[in-house]
PATI-451202 format. One record per residue (C-alpha): residue number from 1; residue in three letters; x, y, z. Coordinates in steps of 0.25 Angstrom, whole numbers, plus 5000, padded with zeros to 4 digits. Layout:
# residues N
i=NUM aa=Ala u=X v=Y w=Z
...
***
This chain:
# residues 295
i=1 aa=Unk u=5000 v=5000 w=5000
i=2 aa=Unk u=5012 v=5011 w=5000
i=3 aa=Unk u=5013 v=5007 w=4988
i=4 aa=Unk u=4998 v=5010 w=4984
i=5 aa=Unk u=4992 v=5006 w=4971
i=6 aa=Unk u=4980 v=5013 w=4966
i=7 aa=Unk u=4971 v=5003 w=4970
i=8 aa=Unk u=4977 v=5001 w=4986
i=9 aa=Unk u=4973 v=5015 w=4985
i=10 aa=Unk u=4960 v=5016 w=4982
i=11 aa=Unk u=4958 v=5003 w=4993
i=12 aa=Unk u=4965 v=5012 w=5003
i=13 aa=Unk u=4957 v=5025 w=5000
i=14 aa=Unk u=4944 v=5018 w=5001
i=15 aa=Unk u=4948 v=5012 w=5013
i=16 aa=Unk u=4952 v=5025 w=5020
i=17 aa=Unk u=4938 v=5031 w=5015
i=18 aa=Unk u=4930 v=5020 w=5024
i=19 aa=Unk u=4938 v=5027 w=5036
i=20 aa=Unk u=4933 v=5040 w=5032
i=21 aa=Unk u=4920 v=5041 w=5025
i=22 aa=Unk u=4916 v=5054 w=5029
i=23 aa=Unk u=4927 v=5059 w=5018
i=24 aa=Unk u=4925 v=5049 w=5009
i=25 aa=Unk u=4921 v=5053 w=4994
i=26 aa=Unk u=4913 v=5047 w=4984
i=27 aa=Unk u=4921 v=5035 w=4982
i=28 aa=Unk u=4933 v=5041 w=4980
i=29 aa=Unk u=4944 v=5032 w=4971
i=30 aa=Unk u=4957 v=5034 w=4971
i=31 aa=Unk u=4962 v=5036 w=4954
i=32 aa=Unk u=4977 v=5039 w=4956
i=33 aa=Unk u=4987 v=5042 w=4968
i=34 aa=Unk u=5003 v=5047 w=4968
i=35 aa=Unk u=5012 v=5046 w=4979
i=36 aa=Unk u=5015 v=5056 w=4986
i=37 aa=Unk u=5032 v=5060 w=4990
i=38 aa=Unk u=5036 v=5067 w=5000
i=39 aa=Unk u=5033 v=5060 w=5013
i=40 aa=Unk u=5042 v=5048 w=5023
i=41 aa=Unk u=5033 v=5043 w=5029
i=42 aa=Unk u=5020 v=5038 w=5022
i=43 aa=Unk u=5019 v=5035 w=5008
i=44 aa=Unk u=5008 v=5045 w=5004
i=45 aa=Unk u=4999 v=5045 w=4990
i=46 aa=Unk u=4991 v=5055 w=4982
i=47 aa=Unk u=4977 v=5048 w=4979
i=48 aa=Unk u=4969 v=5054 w=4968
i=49 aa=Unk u=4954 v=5049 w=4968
i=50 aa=Unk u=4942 v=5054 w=4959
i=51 aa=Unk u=4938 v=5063 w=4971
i=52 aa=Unk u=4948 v=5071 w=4980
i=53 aa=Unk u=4965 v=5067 w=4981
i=54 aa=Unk u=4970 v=5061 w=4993
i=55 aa=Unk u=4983 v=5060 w=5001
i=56 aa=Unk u=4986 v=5046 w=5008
i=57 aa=Unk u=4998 v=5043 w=5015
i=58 aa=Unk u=5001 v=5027 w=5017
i=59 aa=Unk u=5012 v=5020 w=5028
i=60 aa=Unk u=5010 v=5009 w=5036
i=61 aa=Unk u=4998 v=5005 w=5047
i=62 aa=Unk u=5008 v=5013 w=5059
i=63 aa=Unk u=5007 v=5025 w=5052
i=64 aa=Unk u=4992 v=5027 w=5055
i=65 aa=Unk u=4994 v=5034 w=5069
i=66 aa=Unk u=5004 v=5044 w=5062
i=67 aa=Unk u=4994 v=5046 w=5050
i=68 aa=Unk u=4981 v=5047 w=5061
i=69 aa=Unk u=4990 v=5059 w=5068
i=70 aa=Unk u=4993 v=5064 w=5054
i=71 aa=Unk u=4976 v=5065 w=5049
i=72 aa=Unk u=4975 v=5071 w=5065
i=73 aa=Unk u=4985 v=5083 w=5061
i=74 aa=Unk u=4979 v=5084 w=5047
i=75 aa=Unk u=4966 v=5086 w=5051
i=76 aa=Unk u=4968 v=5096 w=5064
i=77 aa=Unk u=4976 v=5105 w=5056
i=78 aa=Unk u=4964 v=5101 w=5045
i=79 aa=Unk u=4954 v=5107 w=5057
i=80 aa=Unk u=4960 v=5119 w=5060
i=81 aa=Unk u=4956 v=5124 w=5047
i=82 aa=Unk u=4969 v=5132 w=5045
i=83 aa=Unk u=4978 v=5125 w=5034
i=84 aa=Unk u=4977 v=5116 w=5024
i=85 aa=Unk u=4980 v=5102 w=5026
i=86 aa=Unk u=4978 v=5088 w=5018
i=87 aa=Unk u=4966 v=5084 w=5028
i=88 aa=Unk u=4967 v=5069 w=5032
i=89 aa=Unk u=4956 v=5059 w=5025
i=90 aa=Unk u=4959 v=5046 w=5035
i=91 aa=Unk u=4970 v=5038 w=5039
i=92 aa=Unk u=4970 v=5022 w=5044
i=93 aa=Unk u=4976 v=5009 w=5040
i=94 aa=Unk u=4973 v=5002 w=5027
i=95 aa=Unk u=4979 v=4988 w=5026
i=96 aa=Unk u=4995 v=4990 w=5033
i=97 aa=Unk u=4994 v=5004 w=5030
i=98 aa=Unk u=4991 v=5016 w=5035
i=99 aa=Unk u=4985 v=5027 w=5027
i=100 aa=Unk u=4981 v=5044 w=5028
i=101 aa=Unk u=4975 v=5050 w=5019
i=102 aa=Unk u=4974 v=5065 w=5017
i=103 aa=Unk u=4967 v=5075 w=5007
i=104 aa=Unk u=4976 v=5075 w=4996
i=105 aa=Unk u=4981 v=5089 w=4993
i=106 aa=Unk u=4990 v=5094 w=4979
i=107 aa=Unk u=5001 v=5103 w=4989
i=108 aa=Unk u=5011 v=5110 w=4982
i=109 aa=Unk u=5024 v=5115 w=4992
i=110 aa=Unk u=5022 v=5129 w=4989
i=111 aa=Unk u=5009 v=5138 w=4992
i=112 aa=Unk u=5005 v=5149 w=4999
i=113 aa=Unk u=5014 v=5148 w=5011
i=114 aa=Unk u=5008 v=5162 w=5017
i=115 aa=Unk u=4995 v=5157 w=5018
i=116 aa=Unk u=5003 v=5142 w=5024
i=117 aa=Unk u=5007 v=5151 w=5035
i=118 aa=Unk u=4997 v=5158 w=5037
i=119 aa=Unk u=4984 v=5146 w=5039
i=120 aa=Unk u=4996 v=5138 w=5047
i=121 aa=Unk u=4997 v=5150 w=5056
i=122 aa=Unk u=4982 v=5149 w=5058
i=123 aa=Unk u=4981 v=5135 w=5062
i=124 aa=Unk u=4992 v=5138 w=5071
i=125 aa=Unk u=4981 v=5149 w=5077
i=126 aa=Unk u=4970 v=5139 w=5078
i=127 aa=Unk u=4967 v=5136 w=5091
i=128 aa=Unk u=4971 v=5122 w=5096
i=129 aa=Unk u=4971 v=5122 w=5112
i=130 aa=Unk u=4978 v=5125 w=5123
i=131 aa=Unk u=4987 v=5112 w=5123
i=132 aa=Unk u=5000 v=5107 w=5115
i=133 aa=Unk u=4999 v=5095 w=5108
i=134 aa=Unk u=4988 v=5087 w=5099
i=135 aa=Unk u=4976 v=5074 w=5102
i=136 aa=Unk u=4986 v=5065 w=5097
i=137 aa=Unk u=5000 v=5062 w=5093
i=138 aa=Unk u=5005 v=5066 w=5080
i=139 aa=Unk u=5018 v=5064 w=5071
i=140 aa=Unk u=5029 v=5073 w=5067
i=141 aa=Unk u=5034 v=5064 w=5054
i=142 aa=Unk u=5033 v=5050 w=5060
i=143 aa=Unk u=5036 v=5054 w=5072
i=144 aa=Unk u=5026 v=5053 w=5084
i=145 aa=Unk u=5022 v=5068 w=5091
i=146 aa=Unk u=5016 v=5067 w=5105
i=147 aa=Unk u=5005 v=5078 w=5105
i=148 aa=Unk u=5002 v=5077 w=5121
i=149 aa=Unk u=4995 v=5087 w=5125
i=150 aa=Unk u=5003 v=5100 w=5133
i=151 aa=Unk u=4999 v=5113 w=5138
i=152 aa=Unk u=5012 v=5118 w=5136
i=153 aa=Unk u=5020 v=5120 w=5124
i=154 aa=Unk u=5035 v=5118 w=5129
i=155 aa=Unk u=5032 v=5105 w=5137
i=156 aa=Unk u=5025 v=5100 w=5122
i=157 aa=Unk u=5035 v=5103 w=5113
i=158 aa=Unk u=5047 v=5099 w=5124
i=159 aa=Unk u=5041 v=5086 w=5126
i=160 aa=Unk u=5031 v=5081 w=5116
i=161 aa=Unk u=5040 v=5086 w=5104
i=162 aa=Unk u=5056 v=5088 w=5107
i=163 aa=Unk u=5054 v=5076 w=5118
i=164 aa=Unk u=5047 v=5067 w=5111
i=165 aa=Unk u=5058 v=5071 w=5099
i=166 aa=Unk u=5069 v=5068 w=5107
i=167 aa=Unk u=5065 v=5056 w=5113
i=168 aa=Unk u=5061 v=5051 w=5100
i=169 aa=Unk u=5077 v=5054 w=5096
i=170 aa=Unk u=5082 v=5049 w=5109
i=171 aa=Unk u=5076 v=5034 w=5104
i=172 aa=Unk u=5080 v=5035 w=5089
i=173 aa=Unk u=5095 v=5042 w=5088
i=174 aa=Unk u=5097 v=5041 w=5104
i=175 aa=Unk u=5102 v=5053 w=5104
i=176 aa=Unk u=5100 v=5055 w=5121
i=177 aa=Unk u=5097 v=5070 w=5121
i=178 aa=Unk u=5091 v=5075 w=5137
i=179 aa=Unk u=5077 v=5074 w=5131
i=180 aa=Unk u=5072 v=5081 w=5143
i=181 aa=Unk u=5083 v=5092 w=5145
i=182 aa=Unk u=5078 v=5096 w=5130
i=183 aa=Unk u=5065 v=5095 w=5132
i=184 aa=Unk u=5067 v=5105 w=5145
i=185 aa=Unk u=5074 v=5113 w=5135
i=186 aa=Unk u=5063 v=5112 w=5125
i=187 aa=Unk u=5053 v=5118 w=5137
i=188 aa=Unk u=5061 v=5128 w=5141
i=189 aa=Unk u=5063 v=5135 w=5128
i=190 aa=Unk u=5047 v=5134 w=5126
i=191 aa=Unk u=5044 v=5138 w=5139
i=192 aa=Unk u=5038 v=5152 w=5137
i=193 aa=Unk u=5031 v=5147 w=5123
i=194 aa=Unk u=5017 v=5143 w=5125
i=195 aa=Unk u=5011 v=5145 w=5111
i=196 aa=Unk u=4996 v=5143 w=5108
i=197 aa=Unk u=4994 v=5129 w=5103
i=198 aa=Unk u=4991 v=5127 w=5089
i=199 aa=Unk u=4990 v=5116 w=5080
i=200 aa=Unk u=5003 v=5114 w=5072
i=201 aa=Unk u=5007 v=5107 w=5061
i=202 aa=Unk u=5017 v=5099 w=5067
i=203 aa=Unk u=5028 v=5097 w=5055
i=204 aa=Unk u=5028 v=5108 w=5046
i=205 aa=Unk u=5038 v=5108 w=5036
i=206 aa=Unk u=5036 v=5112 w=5022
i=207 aa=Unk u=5034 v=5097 w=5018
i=208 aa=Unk u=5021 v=5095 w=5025
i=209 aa=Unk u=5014 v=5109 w=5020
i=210 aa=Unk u=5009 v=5111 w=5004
i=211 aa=Unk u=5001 v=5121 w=4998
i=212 aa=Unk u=4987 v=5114 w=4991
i=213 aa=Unk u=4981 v=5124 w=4981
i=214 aa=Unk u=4992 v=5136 w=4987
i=215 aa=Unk u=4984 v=5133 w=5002
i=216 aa=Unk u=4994 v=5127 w=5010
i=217 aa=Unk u=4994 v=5111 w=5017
i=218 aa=Unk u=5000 v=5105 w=5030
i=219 aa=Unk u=5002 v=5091 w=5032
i=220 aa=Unk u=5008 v=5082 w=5039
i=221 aa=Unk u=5005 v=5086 w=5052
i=222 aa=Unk u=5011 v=5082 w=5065
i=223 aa=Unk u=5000 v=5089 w=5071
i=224 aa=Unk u=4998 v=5094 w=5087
i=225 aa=Unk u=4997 v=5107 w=5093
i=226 aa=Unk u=5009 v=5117 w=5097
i=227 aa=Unk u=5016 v=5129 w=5095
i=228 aa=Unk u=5014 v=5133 w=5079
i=229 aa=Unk u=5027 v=5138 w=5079
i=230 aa=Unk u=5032 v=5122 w=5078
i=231 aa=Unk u=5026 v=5124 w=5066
i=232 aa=Unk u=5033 v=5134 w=5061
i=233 aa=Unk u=5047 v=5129 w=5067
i=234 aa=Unk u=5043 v=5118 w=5058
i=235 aa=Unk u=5040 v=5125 w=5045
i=236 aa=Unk u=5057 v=5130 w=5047
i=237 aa=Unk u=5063 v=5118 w=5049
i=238 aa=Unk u=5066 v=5113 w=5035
i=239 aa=Unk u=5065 v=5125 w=5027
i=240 aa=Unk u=5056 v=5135 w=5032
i=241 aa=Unk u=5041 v=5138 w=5023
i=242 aa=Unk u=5042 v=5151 w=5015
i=243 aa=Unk u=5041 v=5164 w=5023
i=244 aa=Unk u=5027 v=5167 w=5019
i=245 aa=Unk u=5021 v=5154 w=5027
i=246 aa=Unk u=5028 v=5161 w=5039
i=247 aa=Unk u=5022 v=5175 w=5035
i=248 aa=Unk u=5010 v=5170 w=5034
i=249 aa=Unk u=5010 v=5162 w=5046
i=250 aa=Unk u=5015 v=5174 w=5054
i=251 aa=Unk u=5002 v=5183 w=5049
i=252 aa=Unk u=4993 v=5173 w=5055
i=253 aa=Unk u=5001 v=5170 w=5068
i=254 aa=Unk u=5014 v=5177 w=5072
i=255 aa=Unk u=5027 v=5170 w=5074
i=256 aa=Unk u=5032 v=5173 w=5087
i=257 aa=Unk u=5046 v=5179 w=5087
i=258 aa=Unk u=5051 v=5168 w=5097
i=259 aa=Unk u=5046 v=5158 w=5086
i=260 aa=Unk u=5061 v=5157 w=5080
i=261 aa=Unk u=5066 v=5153 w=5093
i=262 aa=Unk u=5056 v=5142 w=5095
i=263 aa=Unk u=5057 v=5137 w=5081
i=264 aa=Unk u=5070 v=5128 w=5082
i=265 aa=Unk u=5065 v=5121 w=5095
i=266 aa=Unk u=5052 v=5116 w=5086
i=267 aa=Unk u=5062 v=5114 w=5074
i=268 aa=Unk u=5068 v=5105 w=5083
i=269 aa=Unk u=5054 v=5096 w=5085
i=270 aa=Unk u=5055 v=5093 w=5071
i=271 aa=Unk u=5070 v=5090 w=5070
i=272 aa=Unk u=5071 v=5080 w=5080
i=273 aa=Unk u=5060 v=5074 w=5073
i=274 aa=Unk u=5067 v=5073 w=5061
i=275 aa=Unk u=5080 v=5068 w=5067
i=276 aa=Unk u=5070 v=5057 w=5072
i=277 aa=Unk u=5065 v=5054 w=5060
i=278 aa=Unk u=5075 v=5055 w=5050
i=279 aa=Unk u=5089 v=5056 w=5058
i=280 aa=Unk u=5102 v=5062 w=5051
i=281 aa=Unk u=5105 v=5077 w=5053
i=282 aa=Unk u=5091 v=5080 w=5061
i=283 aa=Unk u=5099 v=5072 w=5071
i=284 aa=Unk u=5109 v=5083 w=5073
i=285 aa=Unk u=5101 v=5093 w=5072
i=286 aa=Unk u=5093 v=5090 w=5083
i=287 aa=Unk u=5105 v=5089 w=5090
i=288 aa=Unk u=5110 v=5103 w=5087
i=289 aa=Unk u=5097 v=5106 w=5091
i=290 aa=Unk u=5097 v=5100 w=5102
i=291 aa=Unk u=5108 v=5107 w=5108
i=292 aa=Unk u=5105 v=5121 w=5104
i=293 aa=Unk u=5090 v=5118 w=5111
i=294 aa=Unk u=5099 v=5113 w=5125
i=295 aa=Unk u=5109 v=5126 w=5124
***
């Protein structure tokens, strides 16, 4: 089945349209499908039908939690009504697979990055509670994300994000950093930064935002509730977006001028997870890192 032919296809669409018959169409058939590059983890398909297109992604039956929290992220940033998204259809296991299928959007890399800025702003302006976290787990890559519920930011993003991280490396490279004297440190230096909570995006970097149409798309997520400027520590990391997404999200909701001096400890998050996941010179750069945050 990652291997699809036309016709395991059309035997997995119809079965995911049982789960879901409240979106079901008029018997849609699927007529033609492509494979879609660009992603590591799942192997993901075009499906063109005689009604609207679709995007499925395919890995085995384990990967259904991470695509369960995946549709959970879709569809809150979906709800908040703020930016586009490719809303999820349904998600289960079909045979020794595990599938999700999502509205199938044409996005292009380039759009209209002011307006990106500005409509991410306002889901960061959309009220989403008094706490830090999310209802459930989600996943930054593969790579699981507590979401336990906190009233205060530092002890969140000290424990549930460069903790977990850390520990996570403790196991894979054994590298033996004092977790919990980096942690502290963590805390110490968000202290005095209680920002509103807002749902975020998780893991914005310009391969997981398009433009459909010219409107721009996020997707996917690893969805929970925090501080928006992980979000924006996020979009600088590889490569920042193009000034205007900035401007355009500075119009909506202003940056705070201490912003620069929180972005490298959120960039850090997402390096440590990459050092998990893929090794090599995220390693040292975590380490240099590391000892810039502990002097």
């Amino acid at each position: 089945m990652l291997q699809p032919t036309l016709a395991s296809l059309n035997t997995l669409f119809a079965h995911a349209l049982t789960q879901e018959p409240a979106r079901a169409g008029p018997d849609w058939q699927v007529r033609d499908f492509h494979p879609v590059s660009g992603g590591d983890i799942s192997h993901a398909f075009m499906l063109y039908t005689d009604g609207p297109s679709f995007f499925v992604k395919l890995n085995d039956s384990a990967m259904l939690t991470q695509f369960q929290a995946e549709a959970h992220g879709l569809q809150a940033i979906a709800d908040s009504g703020t930016i586009g998204t490719c809303a999820p259809l349904c998600c289960g296991h079909f045979k020794n697979h595990s599938y999700l299928i999502l509205e199938g959007l044409q996005l292009e890399r380039q759009g209209e990055w002011y307006q990106a800025g500005q409509q991410l702003a306002a889901m960061h302006k959309r009220p989403a509670g008094r706490r830090y976290g999310f209802d459930q787990p989600s996943y930054c890559g593969t790579t699981y994300q507590p979401n336990d519920w906190h009233d205060n930011w530092a002890e969140f993003f000290a424990e549930q994000r460069i903790g977990h991280q850390l520990t996570l490396l403790n196991c894979h490279q054994k590298n033996h950093p004092d977790i919990q004297a980096i942690i502290d440190s963590v805390r110490h230096r968000l202290h005095d930064h209680q920002p509103t909570p807002a749902l975020v995006h998780g893991d914005l970097w310009s391969g997981n935002i398009g433009f459909h149409n010219q409107q721009p798309v996020i997707f996917d997520p690893a969805t929970y509730v925090g501080d928006p400027e992980t979000d924006l520590a996020m979009s600088e990391l590889f490569g920042a977006f193009p000034k205007p997404f900035y401007q355009g999200y500075d119009s909506v909701l202003p940056i705070d001028p201490d912003y620069p001096r929180r972005r490298p400890l959120y960039q850090l998050y997402h390096l440590i997870n990459h050092a998990n996941l893929f090794g090599g010179h995220y390693l040292e750069q975590v380490r240099q890192q590391l000892r810039q945050l502990m002097n």
